[in-house]
C-alpha positions, 0 to 999 in steps of 0.5 A, spaced: 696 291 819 691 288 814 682 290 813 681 283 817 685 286 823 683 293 824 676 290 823 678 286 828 680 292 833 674 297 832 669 292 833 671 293 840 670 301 840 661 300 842 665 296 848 669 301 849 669 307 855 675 312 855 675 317 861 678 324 858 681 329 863 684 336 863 683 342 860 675 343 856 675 349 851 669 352 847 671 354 840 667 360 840 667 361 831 665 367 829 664 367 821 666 374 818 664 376 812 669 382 808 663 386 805 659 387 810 664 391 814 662 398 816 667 403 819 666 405 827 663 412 828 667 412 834 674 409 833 675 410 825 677 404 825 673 397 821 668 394 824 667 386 822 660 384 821 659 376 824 654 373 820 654 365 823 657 362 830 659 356 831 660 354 839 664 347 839 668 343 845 675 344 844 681 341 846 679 336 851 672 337 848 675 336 841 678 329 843 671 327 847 668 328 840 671 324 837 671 318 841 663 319 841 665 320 833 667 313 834 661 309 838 665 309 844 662 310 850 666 317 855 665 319 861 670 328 862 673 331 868 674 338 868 673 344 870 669 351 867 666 357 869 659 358 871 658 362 865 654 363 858 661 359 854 660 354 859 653 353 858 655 353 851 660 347 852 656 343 856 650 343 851 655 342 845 658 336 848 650 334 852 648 334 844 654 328 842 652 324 847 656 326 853 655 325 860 657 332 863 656 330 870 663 330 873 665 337 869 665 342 874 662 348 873 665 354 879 663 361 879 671 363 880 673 360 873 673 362 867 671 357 862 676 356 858 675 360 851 678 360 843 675 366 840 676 364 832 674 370 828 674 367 820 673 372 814 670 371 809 674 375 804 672 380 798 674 373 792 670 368 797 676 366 800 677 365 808 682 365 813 682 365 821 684 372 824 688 372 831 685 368 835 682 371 841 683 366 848 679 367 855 684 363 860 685 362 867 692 365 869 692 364 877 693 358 880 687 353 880 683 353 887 684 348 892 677 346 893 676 344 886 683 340 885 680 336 891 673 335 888 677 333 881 681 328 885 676 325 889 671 324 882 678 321 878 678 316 885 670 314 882 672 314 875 678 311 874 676 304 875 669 305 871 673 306 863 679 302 860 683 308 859 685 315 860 686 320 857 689 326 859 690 334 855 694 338 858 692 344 854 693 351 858 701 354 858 701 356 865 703 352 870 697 348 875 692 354 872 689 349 869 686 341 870 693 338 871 695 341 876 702 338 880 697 335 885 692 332 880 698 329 875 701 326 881 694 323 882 693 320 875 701 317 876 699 313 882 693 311 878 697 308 873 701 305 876 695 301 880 692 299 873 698 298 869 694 294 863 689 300 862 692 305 858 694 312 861 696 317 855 698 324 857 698 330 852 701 335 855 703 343 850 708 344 855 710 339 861 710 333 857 718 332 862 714 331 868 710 325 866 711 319 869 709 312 868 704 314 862 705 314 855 707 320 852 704 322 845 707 328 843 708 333 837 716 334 834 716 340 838 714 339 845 718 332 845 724 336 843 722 341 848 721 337 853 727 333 852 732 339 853 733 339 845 733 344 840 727 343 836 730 347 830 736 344 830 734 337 831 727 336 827 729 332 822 735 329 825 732 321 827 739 319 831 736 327 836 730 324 835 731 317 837 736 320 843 730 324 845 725 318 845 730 315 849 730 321 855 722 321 855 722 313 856 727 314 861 723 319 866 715 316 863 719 308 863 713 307 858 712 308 850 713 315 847 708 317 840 711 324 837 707 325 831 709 329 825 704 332 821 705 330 815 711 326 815 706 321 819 709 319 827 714 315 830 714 310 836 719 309 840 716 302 845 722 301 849 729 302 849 731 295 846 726 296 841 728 300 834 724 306 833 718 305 827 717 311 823 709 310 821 708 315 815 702 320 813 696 317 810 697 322 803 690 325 802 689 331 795 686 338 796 686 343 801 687 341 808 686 344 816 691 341 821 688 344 827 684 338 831 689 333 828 693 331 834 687 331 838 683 326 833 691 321 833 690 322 841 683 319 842 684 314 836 690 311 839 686 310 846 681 307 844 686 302 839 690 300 845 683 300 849 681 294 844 687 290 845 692 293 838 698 293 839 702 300 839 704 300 831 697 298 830 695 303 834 699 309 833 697 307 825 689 308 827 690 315 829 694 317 823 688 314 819 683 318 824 688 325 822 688 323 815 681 324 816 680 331 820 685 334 816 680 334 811 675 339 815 676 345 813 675 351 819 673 346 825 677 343 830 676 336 829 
């Protein structure tokens, strides 16, 4: 792909509305700093001074902005709590531009929450210390997998693709439930020129009929494969692909930080391995693949083909990595 033919692709991102679906976190960054720490009169213990916060869309919200980030048009589905993180994700996302009238908001939820303390170190270094999450870990109620059914019925035939984050580990107590996946299944088996893309931490094997984009580790999970033996092996990796396809009977994307992706079209098309973009100095992985997930839609939206595809998301990750202590 030359400069001519990736102009040509994103002259057609202003045009371009995506519908993203699943799980919208607040990244709630607490900015620490080492010598203002005090010691606790009550424990004893180090009380971490915050000196700045920063709330930003994570997850699904981290893939909305940078499809905003693009000059695409999005429209969200989820759903989060009626509390002050998710008056904070709604401003955040309200202030990129983006419509938050089908995020619903339940008093009986939690709004998914990543808690990141950073600290300022004594020689101006800074790092993330454990991270502090906010889930929901019961099942997801009934009346709001219904109303998130019946808005993704609305908003399917308004956008030119879809994109679906399954963030949250335990099983349907977030967005994507059993219910909710078989629903966007159907969807796309009605709409097969619309891009459906599904990005699922860990049941990325009960997809079907969608393109999977992964990470080398949830492919070879969700494969029944052993990451740590079968992570550079490219005859596992190709065997992998070919379960995937399989069960999705559609194209496979497994990035691989920094040794770049790989796309597997079809069994009768040999596996492309697309390479990293090198980039110099320090670099933040996290974001990266949300950053891949919403470039590749909005590619394939505008008429690229899946290598040219998968090649624009790896140049929108060679970027993010680049932003230090932000997600995206």
């Amino acid at each position: 792909m030359n400069a001519s033919r990736l102009r040509q692709i994103l002259d057609h991102y202003p045009n371009i509305k995506l519908l993203v679906i699943g799980d919208f976190f607040l990244d709630n960054y607490l900015h620490l700093q080492r010598n203002l720490s005090e010691v606790s009169l009550e424990t004893g213990l180090e009380a971490y001074q915050v000196v700045k916060l920063r709330k930003l869309p994570g997850a699904a919200g981290t893939v909305t902005a940078n499809i905003r980030q693009q000059e695409s048009s999005v429209v969200i589905l989820g759903a989060v709590g009626d509390d002050g993180n998710g008056y904070d994700l709604r401003a955040g996302l309200s202030n990129i531009g983006v419509d938050v009238s089908a995020l619903i908001v339940s008093p009986d939820l939690f709004t998914p929450t990543y808690n990141k303390p950073m600290m300022s170190e004594l020689d101006g270094s800074e790092h993330e210390l454990n991270r502090m999450d906010v889930k929901n870990r019961s099942p997801l109620q009934k009346i709001v997998e219904d109303e998130i059914i019946r808005r993704l019925r609305e908003l399917v035939p308004l956008v030119q693709g879809v994109l679906i984050v399954d963030q949250v580990q335990e099983a349907n107590c977030g967005v994507i439930t059993d219910r909710v996946r078989a629903e966007i299944e159907l969807f796309a088996r009605s709409y097969p020129k619309k891009p459906f893309i599904a990005d699922s931490r860990e049941r990325a094997h009960l997809f079907q009929d969608v393109i999977l984009k992964t990470n080398l580790t949830e492919a070879l999970k969700a494969a029944g494969m052993d990451p740590n033996t079968a992570a550079a092996d490219l005859p596992a990796i190709t065997s992998c692909c070919e379960k995937l396809y399989r069960r999705t009977n559609n194209p496979v994307i497994i990035t691989r930080a920094e040794h770049g992706c790989i796309v597997f079209s079809d069994p009768g098309t040999p596996l492309v391995q697309i390479p990293a973009i090198p980039v110099d100095g320090p670099i933040d992985v996290v974001g990266a693949g949300d950053s891949f997930l919403a470039s590749l839609g909005l590619a394939l939206s505008s008429g690229a083909e899946l290598r040219e595809a998968a090649l624009i998301g790896t140049l929108s990750a060679s970027i993010v990595v680049q932003q230090i202590g932000t997600t995206g």
